[in-house]
ZAGUTOR-720766 format. One record per residue: x, y, z of N, C-alpha, C, O, CB in turn; residue in three letters. Coordinates in steps of 0.2 Angstrom, whole numbers, plus 5000, padded with zeros to 4 digits. Glycine has a CB too. Layout:
[[X Y Z] [X Y Z] [X Y Z] [X Y Z] [X Y Z] 'ALA']
...
# end
This chain:
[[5591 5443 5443] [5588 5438 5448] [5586 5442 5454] [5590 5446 5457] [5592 5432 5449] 'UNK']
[[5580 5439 5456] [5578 5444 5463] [5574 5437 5467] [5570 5433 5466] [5570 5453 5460] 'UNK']
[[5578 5439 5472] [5575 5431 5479] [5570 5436 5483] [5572 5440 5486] [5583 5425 5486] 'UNK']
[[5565 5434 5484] [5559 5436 5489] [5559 5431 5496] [5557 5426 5496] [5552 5436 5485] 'UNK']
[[5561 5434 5500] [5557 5431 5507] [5551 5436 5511] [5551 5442 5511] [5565 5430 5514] 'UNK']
[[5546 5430 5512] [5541 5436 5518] [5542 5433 5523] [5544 5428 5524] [5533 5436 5517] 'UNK']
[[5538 5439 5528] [5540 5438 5535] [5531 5439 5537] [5526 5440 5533] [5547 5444 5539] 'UNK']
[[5529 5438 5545] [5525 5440 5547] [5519 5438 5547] [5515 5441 5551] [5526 5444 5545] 'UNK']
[[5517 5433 5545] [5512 5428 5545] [5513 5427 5552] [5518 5428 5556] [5513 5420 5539] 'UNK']
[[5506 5423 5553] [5504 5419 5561] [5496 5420 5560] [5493 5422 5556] [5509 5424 5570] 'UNK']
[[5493 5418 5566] [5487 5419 5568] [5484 5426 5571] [5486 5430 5575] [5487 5413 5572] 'UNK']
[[5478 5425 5568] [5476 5432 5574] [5467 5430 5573] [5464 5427 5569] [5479 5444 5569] 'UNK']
[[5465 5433 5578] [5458 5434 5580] [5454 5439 5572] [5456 5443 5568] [5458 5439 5589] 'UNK']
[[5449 5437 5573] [5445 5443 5568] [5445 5448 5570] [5444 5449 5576] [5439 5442 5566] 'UNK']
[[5446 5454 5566] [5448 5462 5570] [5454 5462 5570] [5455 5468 5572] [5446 5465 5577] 'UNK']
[[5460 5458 5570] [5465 5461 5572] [5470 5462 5566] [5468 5463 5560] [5467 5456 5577] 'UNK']
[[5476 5463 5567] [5481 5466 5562] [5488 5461 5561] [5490 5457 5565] [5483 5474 5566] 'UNK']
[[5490 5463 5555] [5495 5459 5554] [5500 5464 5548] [5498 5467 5543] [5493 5451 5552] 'UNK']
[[5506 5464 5550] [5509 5468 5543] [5515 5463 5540] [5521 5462 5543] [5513 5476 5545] 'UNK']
[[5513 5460 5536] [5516 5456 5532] [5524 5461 5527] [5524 5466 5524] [5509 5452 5526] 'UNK']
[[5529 5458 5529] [5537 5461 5526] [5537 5454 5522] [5535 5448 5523] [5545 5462 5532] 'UNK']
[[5540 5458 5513] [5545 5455 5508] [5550 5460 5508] [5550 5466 5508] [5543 5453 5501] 'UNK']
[[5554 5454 5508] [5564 5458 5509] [5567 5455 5501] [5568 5450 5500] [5571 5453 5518] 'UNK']
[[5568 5459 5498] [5570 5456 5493] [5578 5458 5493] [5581 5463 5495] [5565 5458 5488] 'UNK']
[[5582 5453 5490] [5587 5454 5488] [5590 5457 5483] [5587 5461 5480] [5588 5449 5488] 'UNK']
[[5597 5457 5479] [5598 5461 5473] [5599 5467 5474] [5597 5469 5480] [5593 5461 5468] 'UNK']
[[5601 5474 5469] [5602 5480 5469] [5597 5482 5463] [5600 5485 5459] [5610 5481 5469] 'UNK']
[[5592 5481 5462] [5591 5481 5458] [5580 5480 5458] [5576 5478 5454] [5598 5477 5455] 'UNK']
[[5579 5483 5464] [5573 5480 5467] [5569 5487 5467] [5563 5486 5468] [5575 5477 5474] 'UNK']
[[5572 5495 5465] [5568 5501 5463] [5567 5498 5456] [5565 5503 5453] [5572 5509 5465] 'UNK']
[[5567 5492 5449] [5566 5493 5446] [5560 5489 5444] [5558 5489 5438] [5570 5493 5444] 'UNK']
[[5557 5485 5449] [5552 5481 5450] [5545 5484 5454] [5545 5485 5460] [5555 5475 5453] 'UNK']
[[5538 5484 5450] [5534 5484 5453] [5532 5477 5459] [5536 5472 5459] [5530 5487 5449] 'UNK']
[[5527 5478 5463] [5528 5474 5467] [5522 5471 5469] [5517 5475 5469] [5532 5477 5472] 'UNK']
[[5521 5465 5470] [5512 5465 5472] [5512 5458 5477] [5517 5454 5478] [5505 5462 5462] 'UNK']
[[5506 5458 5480] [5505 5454 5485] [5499 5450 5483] [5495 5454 5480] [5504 5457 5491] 'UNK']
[[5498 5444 5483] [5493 5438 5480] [5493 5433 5487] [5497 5433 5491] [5497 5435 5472] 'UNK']
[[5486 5430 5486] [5486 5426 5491] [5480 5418 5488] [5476 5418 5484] [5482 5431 5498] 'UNK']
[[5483 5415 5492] [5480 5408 5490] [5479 5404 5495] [5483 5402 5499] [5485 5403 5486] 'UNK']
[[5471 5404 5497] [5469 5398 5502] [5466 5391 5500] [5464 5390 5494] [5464 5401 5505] 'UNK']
[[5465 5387 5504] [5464 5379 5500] [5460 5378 5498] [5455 5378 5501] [5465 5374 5503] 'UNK']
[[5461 5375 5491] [5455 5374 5487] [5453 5380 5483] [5447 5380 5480] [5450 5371 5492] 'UNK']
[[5458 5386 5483] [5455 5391 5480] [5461 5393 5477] [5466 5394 5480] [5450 5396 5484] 'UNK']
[[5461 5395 5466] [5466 5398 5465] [5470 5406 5469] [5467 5409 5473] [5463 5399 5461] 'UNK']
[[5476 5406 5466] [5481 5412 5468] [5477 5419 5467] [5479 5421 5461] [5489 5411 5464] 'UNK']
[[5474 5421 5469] [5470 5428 5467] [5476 5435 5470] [5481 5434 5473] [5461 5429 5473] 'UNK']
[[5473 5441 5467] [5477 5444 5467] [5478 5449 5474] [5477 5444 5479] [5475 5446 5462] 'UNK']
[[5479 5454 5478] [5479 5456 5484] [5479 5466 5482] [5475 5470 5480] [5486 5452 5490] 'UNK']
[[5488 5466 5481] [5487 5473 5481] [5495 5474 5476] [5498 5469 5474] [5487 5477 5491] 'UNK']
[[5496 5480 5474] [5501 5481 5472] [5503 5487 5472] [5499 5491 5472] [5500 5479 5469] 'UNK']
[[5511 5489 5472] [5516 5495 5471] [5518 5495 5465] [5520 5490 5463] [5520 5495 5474] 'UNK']
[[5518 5502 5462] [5524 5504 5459] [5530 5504 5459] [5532 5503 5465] [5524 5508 5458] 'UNK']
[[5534 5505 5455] [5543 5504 5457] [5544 5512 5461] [5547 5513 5466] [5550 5503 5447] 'UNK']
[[5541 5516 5458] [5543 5523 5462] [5536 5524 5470] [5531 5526 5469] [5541 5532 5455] 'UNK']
[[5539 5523 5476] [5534 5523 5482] [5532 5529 5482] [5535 5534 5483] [5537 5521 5488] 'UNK']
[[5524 5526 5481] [5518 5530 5486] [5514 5534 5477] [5509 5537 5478] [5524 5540 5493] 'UNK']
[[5517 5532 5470] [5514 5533 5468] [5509 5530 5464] [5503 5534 5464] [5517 5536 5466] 'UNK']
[[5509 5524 5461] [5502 5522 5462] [5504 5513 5467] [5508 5508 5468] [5498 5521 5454] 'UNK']
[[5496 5514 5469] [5492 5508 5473] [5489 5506 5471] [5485 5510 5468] [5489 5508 5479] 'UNK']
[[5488 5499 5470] [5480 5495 5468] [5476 5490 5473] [5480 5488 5478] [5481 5490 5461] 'UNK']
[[5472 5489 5473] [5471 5485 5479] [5463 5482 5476] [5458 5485 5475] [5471 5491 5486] 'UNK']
[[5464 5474 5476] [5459 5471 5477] [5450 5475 5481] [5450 5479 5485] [5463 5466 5482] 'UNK']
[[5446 5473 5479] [5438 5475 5480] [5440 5472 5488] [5440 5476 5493] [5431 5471 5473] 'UNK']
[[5440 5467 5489] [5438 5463 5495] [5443 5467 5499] [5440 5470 5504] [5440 5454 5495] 'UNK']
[[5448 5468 5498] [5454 5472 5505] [5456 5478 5506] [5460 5480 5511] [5460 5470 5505] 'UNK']
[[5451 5482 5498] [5452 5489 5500] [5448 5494 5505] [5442 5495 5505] [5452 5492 5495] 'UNK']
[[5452 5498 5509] [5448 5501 5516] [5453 5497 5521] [5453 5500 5527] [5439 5499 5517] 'UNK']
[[5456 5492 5521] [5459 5487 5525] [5465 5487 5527] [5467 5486 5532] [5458 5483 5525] 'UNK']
[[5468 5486 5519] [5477 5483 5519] [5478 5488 5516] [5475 5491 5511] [5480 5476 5514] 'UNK']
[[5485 5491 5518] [5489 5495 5514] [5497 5493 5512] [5501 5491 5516] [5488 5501 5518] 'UNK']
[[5498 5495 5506] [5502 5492 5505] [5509 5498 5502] [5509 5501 5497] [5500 5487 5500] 'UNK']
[[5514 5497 5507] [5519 5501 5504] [5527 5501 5503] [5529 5495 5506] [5519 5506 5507] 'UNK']
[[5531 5503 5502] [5538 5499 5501] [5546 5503 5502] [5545 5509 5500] [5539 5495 5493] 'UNK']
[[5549 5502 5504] [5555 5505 5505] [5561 5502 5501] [5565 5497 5503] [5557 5505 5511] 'UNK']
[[5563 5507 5494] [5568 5503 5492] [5575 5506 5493] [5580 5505 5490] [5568 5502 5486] 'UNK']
[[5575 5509 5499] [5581 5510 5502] [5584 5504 5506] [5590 5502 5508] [5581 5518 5506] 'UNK']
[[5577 5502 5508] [5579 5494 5513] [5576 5488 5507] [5574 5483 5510] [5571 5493 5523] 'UNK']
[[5576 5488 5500] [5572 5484 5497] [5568 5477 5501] [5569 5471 5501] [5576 5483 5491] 'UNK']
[[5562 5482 5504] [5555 5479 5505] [5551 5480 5503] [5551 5485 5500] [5554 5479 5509] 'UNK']
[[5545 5477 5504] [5539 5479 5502] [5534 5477 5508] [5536 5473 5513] [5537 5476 5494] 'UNK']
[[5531 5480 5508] [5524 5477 5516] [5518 5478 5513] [5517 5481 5507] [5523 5483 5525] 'UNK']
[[5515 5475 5519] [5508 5475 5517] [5505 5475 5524] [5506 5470 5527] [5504 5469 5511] 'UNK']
[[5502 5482 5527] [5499 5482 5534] [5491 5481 5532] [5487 5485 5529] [5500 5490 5538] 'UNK']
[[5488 5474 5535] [5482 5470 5535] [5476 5472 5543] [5475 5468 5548] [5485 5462 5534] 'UNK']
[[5474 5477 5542] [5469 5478 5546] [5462 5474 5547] [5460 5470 5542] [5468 5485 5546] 'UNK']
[[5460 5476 5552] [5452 5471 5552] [5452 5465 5548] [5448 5464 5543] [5445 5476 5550] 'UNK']
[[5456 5462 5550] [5455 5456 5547] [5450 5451 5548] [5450 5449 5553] [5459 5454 5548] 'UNK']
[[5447 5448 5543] [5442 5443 5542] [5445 5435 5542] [5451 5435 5541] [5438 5445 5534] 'UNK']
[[5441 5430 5542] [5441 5424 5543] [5442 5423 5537] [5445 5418 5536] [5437 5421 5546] 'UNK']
[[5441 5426 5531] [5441 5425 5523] [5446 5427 5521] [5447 5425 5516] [5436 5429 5520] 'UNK']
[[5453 5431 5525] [5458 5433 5525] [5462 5427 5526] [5467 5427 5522] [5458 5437 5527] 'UNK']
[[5461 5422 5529] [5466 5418 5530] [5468 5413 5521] [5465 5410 5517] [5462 5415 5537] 'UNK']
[[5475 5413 5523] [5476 5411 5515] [5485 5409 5516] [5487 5408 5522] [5475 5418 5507] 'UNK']
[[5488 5409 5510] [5496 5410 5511] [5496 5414 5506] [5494 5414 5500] [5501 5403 5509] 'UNK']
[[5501 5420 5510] [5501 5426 5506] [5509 5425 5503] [5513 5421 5505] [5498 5434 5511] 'UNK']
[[5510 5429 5498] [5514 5427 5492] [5517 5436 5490] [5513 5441 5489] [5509 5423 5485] 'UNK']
[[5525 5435 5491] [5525 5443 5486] [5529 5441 5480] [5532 5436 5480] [5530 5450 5491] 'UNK']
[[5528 5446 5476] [5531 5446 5470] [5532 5452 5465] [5528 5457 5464] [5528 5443 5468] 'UNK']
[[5537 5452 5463] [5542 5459 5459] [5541 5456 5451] [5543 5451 5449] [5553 5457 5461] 'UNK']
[[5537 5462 5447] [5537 5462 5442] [5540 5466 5439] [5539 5472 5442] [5532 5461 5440] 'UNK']
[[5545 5467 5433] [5549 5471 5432] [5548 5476 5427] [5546 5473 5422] [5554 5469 5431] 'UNK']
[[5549 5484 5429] [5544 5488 5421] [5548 5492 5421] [5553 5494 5424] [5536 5493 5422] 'UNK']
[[5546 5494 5415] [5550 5501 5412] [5546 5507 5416] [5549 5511 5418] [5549 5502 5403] 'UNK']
[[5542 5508 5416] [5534 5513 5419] [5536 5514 5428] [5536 5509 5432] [5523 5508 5419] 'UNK']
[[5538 5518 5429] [5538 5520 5437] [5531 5520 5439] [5531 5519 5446] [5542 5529 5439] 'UNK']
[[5526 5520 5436] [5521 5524 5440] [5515 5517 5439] [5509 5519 5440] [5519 5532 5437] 'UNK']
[[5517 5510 5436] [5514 5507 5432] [5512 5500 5436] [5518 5498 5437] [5517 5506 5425] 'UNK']
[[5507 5498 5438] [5506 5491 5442] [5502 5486 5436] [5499 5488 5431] [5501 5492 5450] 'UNK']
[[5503 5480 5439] [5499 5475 5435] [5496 5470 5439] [5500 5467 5442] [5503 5472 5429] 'UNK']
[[5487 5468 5441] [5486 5464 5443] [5485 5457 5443] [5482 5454 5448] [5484 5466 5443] 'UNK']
[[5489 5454 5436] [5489 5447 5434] [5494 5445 5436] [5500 5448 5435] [5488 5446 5427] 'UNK']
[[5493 5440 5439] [5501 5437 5443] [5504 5434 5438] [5509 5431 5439] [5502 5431 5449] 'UNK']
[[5500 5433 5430] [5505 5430 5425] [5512 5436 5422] [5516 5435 5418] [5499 5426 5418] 'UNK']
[[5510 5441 5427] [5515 5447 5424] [5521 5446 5430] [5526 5450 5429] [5511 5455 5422] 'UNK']
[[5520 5444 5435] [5526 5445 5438] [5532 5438 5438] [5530 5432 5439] [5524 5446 5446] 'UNK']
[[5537 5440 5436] [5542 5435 5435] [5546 5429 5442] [5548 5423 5442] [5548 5441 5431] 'UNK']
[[5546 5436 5448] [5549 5430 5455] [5542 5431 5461] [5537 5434 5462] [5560 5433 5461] 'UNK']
[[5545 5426 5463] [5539 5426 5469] [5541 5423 5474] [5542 5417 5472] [5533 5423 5467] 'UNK']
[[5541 5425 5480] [5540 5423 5487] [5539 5415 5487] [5537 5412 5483] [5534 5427 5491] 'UNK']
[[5542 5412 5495] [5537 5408 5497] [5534 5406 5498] [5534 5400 5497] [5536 5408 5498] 'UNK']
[[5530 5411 5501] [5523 5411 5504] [5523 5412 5512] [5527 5409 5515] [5519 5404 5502] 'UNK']
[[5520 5417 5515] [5519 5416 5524] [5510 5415 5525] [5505 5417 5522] [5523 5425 5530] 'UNK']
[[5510 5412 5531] [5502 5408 5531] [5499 5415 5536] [5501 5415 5542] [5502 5399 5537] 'UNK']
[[5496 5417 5534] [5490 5421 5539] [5483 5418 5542] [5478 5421 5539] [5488 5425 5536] 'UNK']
[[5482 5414 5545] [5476 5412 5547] [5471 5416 5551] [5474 5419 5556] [5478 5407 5550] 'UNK']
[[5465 5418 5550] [5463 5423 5553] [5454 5418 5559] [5449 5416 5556] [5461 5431 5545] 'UNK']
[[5457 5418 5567] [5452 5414 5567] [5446 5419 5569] [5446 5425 5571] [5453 5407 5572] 'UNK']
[[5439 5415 5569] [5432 5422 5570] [5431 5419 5578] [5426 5421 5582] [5421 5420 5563] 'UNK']
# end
C-alpha cells in the first residue's frame, strides 16, 4: 500500500511558477514509477508528466507542458515534484500524483488506468 499526499497548489499569475510535492509513504516507493495527471472542470483526468522508479532516467512529458514542467523525484526523501514554469491559464486544473508499480527501472506509462494509488489532488489556479 502506498498513500500519496501533494503539496503546493495555490494561485499564481500567468508566467509564473509553482513546484508541486508528492510525499509518498511506505518503504517501498523506489519501486514505483511515478506520474502527474491533471483534471480541470468539465474536462477528463489527462495525463501531465512522468518518472521512472530509477531518478533522472527516463521522463515523459505531455505535448502541452513540455519546455515548461519538469518533473523529478527523490527516493531517499520518497517524493516526487513537478517544477511548473510559465504557466498558462490553461494550466489551471487539480493536479493529482500517482505511483504505478514496475518491474522496469527505466519504464513509464502514460495511461492513468496503469497507476494503482493516487493523490488527492492540489488546485493550481493559473489567473491571465
Amino acid at each position: 500500500q502506498v498513500q500519496l499526499v501533494e503539496s503546493g497548489g495555490g494561485l499564481v499569475q500567468a508566467g509564473g511558477s509553482l513546484r508541486l510535492s508528492c510525499a509518498a509513504s511506505g518503504r517501498t516507493f523506489s519501486r514505483y514509477a511515478m506520474g502527474w495527471f491533471r483534471q480541470a472542470p468539465g474536462k477528463e483526468r489527462e495525463f501531465v508528466s512522468a518518472i521512472s522508479r530509477s531518478a533522472g532516467v527516463t521522463t515523459y512529458y505531455a505535448s502541452s507542458v513540455k519546455g515548461r514542467f519538469t518533473i523529478s523525484r527523490d527516493n531517499a526523501k520518497n517524493t516526487v515534484y513537478l517544477q511548473m514554469n510559465s504557466l498558462k491559464p490553461e494550466d489551471t486544473a487539480v493536479y493529482y500524483c500517482a505511483a504505478d508499480f514496475q518491474v522496469y527501472s527505466d519504464y513509464v506509462r502514460p495511461s492513468s488506468y496503469d497507476y494503482e494509488y493516487w493523490g488527492q489532488g492540489t488546485q493550481v489556479t493559473v489567473s491571465s
